[in-house]
N, C-alpha and C positions, 0 to 999 in steps of 0.2 A: 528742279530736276526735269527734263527730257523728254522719259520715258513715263508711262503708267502699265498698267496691265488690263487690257481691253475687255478678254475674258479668258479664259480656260478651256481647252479644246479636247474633248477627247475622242478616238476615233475608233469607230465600233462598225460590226455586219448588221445587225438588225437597227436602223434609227428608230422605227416605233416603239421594239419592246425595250431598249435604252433609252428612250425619251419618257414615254410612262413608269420606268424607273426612278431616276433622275427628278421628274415632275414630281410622283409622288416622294420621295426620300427627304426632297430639300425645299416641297413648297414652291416648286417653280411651275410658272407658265411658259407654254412655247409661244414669243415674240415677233419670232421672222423667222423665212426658211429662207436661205442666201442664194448666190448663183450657181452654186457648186451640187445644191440639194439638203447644205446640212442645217439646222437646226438651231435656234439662238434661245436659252432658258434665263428666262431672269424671274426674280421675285419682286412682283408688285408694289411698286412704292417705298423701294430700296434702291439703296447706294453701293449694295454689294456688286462684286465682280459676275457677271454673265456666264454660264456655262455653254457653252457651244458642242455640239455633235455632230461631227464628220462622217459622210458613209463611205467606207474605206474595207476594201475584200480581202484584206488579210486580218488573220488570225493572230490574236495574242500569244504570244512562245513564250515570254519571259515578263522575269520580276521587273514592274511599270520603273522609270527611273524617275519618275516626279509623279509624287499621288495629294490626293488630298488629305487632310486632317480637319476632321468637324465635330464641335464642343457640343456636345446635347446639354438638355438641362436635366435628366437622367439615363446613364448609361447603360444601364439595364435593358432598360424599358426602350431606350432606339436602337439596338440592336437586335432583340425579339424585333421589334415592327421590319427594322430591314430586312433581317430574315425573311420574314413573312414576306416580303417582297420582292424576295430572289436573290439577294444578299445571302452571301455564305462567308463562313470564316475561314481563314486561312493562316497557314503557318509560312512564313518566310524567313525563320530563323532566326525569330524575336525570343527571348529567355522569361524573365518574370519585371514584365513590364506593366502599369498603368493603363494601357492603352491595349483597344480592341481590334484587330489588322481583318477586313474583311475585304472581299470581290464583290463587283457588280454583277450583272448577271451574264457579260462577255470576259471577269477575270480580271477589268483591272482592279489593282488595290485601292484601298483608302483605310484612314484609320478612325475609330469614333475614340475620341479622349474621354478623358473622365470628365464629370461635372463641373461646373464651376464650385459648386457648393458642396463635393467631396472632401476639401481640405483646403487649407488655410492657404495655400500658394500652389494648386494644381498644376501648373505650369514648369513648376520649378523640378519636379522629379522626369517630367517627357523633356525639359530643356538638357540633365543632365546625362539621360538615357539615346537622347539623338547626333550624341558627339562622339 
């Protein structure tokens, strides 16, 4: 293949209090600030994809069209801490689904799934819910 995925960009008004967000939620450090001013988060000694933050002066209007999905190893329990951390939940006119649909603290979405260790094939009730 080609292509890979370098990292993930998303573009917010405040880069500090989005970056201390993001740092703390998912374990990341800030790596490099680019030429542009924005921000490069990666987790230490990982092979995950990089999160990037752009400082960009418009305002979120609408439902994000590419969010993230991230597997805690308790749902519960990472959702209370995002909260606490300016995480709110949000309804975008999801019914009775597996999954928790919250905002960072500029509104975009993301979802925390269930655990791995909720049930025997977690994946398989969000795989047939996201078609």
């Amino acid at each position: 293949m080609g292509l890979v995925i370098e990292c993930v960009l998303i573009d917010c008004n405040d880069l500090e209090r989005m970056s201390e967000f993001w740092q703390a939620a998912l374990d990341l450090e800030h790596v490099w600030t680019g030429p542009s001013g924005g921000y490069q988060l990666e987790a230490q000694g990982s092979s995950s994809v990089p999160l990037a933050l752009m400082p960009c002066g418009d305002d979120k209007r609408e439902k994000n069209r590419l969010h993230l999905d991230l597997r805690p190893d308790n749902q519960e329990a990472e959702v209370r801490r995002l909260e606490h951390l300016g995480a709110a939940r949000v309804h975008i006119g999801q019914q009775d689904v597996p999954w928790v649909v919250m905002a960072d603290p500029e509104g975009n979405e993301f979802c925390v799934l269930q655990s791995v260790h909720s049930s025997t094939d977690p994946q398989s009730a969000e795989r047939s819910s996201m078609t």
